[in-house]
KEZAPA-863605 format. One line per 4 residues: their letters; for each residue x, y, z of N, C-alpha, C, CB. Coordinates in Angstrom, 2 decimals, padded with zeros to 5 digits. Each point is the difference from the previous one (the first is absolute). Glycine has a CB too. Layout:
<atoms>
A	X Y Z X Y Z X Y Z X Y Z  ... $
</atoms>
This chain:
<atoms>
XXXX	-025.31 -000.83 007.72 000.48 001.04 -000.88 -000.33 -000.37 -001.45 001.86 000.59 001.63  -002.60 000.04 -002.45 -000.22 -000.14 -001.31 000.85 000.42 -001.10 -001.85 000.06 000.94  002.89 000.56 -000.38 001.00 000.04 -001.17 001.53 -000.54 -000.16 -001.41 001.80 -000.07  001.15 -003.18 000.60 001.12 -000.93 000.44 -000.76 -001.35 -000.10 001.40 001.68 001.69 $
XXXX	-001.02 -002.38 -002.49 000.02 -001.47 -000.39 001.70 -001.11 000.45 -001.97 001.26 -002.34  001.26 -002.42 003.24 001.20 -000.53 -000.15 -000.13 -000.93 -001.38 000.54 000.16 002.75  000.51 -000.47 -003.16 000.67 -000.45 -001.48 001.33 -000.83 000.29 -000.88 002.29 -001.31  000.57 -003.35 001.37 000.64 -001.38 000.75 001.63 000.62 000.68 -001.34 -002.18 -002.16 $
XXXX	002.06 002.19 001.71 001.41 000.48 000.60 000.43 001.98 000.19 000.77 -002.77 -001.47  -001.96 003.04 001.31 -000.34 001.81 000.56 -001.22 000.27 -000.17 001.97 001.05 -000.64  -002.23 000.27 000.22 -001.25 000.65 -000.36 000.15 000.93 -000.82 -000.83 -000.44 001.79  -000.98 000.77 -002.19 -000.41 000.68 -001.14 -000.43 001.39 001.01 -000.89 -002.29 -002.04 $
XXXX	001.29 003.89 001.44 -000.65 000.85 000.48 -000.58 000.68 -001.34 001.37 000.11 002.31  -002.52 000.14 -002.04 -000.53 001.21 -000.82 000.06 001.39 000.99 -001.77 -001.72 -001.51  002.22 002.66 000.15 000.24 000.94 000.72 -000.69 001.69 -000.89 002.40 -001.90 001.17  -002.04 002.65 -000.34 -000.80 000.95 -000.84 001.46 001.60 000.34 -003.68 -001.38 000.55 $
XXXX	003.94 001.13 -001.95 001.23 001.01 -000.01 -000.39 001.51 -000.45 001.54 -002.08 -000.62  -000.92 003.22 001.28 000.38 000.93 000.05 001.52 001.12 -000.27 -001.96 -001.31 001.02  002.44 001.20 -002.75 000.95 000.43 -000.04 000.37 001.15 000.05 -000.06 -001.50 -000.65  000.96 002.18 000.84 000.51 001.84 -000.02 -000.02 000.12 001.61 -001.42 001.33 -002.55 $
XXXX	001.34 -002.08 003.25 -000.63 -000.06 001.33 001.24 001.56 000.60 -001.04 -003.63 000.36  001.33 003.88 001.04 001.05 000.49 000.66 000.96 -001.02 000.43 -001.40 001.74 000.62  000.89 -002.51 -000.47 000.70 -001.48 000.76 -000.80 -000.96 000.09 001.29 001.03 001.37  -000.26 -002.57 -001.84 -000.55 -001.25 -000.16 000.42 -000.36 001.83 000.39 -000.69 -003.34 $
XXXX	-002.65 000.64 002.51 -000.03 -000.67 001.34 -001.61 -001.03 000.17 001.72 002.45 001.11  -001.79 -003.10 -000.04 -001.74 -000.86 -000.14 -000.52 001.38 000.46 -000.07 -003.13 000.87  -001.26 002.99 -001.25 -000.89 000.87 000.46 -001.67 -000.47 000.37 001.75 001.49 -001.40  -001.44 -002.59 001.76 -001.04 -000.86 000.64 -000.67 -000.60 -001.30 -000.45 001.48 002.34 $
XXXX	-001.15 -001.82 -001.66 -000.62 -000.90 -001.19 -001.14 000.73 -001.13 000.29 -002.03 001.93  -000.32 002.25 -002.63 -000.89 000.27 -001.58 -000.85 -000.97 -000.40 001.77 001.08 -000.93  -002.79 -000.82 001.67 -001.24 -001.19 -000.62 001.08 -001.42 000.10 -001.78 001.82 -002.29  001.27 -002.31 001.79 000.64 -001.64 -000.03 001.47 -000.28 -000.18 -002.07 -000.54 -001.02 $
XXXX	002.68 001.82 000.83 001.45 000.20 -000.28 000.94 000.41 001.18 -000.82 000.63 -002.21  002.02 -000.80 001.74 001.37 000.81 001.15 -000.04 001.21 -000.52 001.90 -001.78 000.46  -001.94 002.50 -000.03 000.42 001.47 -000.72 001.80 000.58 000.12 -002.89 000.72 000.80  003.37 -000.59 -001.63 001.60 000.40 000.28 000.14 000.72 -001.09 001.07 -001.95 001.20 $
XXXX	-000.36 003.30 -000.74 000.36 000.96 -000.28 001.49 000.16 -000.23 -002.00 000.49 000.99  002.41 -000.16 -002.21 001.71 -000.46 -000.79 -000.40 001.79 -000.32 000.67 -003.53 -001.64  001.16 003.70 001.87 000.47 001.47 -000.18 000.75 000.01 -001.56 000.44 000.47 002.94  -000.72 -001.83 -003.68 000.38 -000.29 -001.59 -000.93 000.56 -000.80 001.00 -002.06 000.36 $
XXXX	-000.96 002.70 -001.56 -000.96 000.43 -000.33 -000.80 -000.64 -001.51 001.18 001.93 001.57  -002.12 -002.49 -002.05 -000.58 -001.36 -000.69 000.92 000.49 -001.60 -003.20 -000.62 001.51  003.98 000.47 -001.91 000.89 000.25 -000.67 001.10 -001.25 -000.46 -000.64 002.24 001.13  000.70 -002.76 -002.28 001.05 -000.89 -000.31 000.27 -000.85 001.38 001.05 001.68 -001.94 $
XXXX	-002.09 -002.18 002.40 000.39 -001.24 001.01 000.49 000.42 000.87 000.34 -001.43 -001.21  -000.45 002.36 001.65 000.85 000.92 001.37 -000.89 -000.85 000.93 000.68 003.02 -000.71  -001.83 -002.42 000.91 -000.95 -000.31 000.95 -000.13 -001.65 000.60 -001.13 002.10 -001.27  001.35 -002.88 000.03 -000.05 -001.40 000.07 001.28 -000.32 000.96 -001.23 -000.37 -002.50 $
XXXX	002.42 000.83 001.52 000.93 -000.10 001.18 000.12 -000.21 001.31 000.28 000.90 -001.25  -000.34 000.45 001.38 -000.47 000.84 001.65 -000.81 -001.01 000.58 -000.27 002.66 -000.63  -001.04 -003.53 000.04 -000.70 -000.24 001.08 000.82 -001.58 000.49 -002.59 001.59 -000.88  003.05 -002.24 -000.57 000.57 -001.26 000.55 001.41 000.38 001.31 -000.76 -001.33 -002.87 $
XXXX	001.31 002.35 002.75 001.08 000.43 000.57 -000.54 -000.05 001.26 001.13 001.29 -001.71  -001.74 -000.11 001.67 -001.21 -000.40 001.50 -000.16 -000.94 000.75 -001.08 000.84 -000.93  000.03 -001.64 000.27 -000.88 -001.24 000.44 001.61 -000.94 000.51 -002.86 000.08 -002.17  003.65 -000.58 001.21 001.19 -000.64 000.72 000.56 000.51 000.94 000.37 -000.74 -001.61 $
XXXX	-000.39 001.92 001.88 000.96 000.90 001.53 -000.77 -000.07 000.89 001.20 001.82 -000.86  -002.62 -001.84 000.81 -000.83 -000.29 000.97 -000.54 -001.40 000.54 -000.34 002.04 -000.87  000.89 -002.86 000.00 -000.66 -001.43 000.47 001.10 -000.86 000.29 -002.06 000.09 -001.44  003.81 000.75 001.33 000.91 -000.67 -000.06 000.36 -001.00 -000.77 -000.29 000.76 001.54 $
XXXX	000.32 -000.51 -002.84 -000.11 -001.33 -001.15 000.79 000.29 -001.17 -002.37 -000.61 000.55  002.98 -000.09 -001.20 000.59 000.91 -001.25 -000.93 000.60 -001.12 001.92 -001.47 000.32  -001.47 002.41 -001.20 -000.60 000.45 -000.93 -000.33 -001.13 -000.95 001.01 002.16 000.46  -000.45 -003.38 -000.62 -000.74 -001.02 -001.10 -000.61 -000.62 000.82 001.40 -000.37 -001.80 $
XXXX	-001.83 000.27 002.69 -001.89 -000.93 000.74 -001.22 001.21 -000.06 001.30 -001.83 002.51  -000.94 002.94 -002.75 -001.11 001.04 -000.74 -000.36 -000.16 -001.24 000.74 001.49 001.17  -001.61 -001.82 -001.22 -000.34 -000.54 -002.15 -001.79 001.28 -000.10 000.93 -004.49 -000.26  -000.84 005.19 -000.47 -000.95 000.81 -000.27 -000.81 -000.79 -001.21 001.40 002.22 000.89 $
XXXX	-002.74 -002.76 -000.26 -000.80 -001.19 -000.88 -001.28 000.98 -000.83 000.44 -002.46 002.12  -000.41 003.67 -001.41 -001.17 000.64 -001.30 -000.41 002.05 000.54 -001.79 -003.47 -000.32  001.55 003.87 -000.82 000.02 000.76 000.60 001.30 001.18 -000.66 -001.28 -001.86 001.90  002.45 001.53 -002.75 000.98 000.64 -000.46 -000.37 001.16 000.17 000.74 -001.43 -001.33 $
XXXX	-001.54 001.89 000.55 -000.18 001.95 -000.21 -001.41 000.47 000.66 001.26 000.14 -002.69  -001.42 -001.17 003.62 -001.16 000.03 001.00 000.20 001.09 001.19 -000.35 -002.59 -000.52  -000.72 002.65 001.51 000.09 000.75 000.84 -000.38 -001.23 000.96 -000.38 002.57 -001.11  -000.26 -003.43 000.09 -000.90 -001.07 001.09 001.51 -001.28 -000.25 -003.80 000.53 -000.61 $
XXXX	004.40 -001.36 001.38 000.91 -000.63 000.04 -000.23 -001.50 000.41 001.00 002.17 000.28  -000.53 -003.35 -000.74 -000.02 -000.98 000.58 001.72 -000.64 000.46 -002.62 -000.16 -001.37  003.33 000.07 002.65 001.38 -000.56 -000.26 -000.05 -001.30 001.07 001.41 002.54 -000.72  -000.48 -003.25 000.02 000.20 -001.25 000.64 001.18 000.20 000.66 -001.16 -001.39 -001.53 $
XXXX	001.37 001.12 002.94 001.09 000.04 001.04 000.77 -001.26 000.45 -001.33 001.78 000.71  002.06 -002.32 -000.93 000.93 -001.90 000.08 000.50 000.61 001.33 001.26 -001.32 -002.90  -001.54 000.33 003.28 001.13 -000.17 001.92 -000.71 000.63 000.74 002.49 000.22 -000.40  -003.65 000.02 000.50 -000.56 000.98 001.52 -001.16 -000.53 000.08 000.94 002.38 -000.10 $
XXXX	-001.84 -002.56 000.89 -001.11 -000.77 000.53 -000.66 001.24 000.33 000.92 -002.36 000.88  -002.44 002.06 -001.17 -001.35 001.28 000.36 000.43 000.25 001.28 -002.34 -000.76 -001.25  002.34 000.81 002.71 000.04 000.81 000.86 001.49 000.57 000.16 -002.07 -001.16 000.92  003.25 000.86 -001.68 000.83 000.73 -000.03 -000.23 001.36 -000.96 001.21 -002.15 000.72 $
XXXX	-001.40 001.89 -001.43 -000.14 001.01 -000.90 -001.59 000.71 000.74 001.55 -001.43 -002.54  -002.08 000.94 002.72 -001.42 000.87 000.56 000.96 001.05 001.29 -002.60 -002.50 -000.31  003.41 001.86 001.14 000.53 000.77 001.37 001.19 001.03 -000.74 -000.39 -002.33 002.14  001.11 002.20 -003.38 001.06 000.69 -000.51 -000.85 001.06 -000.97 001.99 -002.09 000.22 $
XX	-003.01 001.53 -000.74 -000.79 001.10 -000.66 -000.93 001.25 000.62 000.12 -001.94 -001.35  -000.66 001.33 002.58 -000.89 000.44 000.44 000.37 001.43 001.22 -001.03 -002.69 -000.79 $
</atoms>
C-alpha cells in the first residue's frame, strides 16, 4: 500500500481529502493516496477536525495519537497515527 508508512510506534498515511462530502467516509485509494470523504465542510478547521475524529474512531485510538504533520488547508494530507501498527490500520481502513 503506498499511502501508509510504518513510523516506529504507528504510522504515516497520506491521504487525499474530500470535504462537503454527504458522509465521512474512506472511499478507497487516489493515486498514491487514501481517499476519505468528511461531511465537515473546509471552513475554520471543521474539516481537520472531522478527519482526526474519524481516523481515531476507526483505528480505535484516542484523538491525541492523531497528529496532522502537513497538509493544514490541503486537500493533499500527511497524519501520523501513535498505537496502531500498518496492517491494523490497513484492515480498519480498508
Amino acid at each position: 500500500m503506498s499511502w501508509i508508512l510504518a513510523d516506529g510506534d504507528g504510522v504515516i498515511l497520506r491521504l487525499h481529502i474530500q470535504p462537503g462530502a454527504k458522509k465521512t467516509e474512506v472511499a478507497g485509494q487516489h493515486g498514491e493516496a487514501l481517499k476519505i470523504r468528511l461531511s465537515a465542510p473546509p471552513v475554520d478547521g471543521k474539516a481537520n477536525a472531522c478527519l482526526i475524529e474519524f481516523l481515531a474512531r476507526q483505528l480505535g485510538v484516542a484523538k491525541s495519537a492523531v497528529e496532522l504533520i502537513s497538509g493544514d488547508t490541503s486537500r493533499a494530507k500527511r497524519v501520523r497515527i501513535r498505537n496502531v501498527n500498518t496492517d491494523a490500520a490497513i484492515a480498519k481502513l480498508s
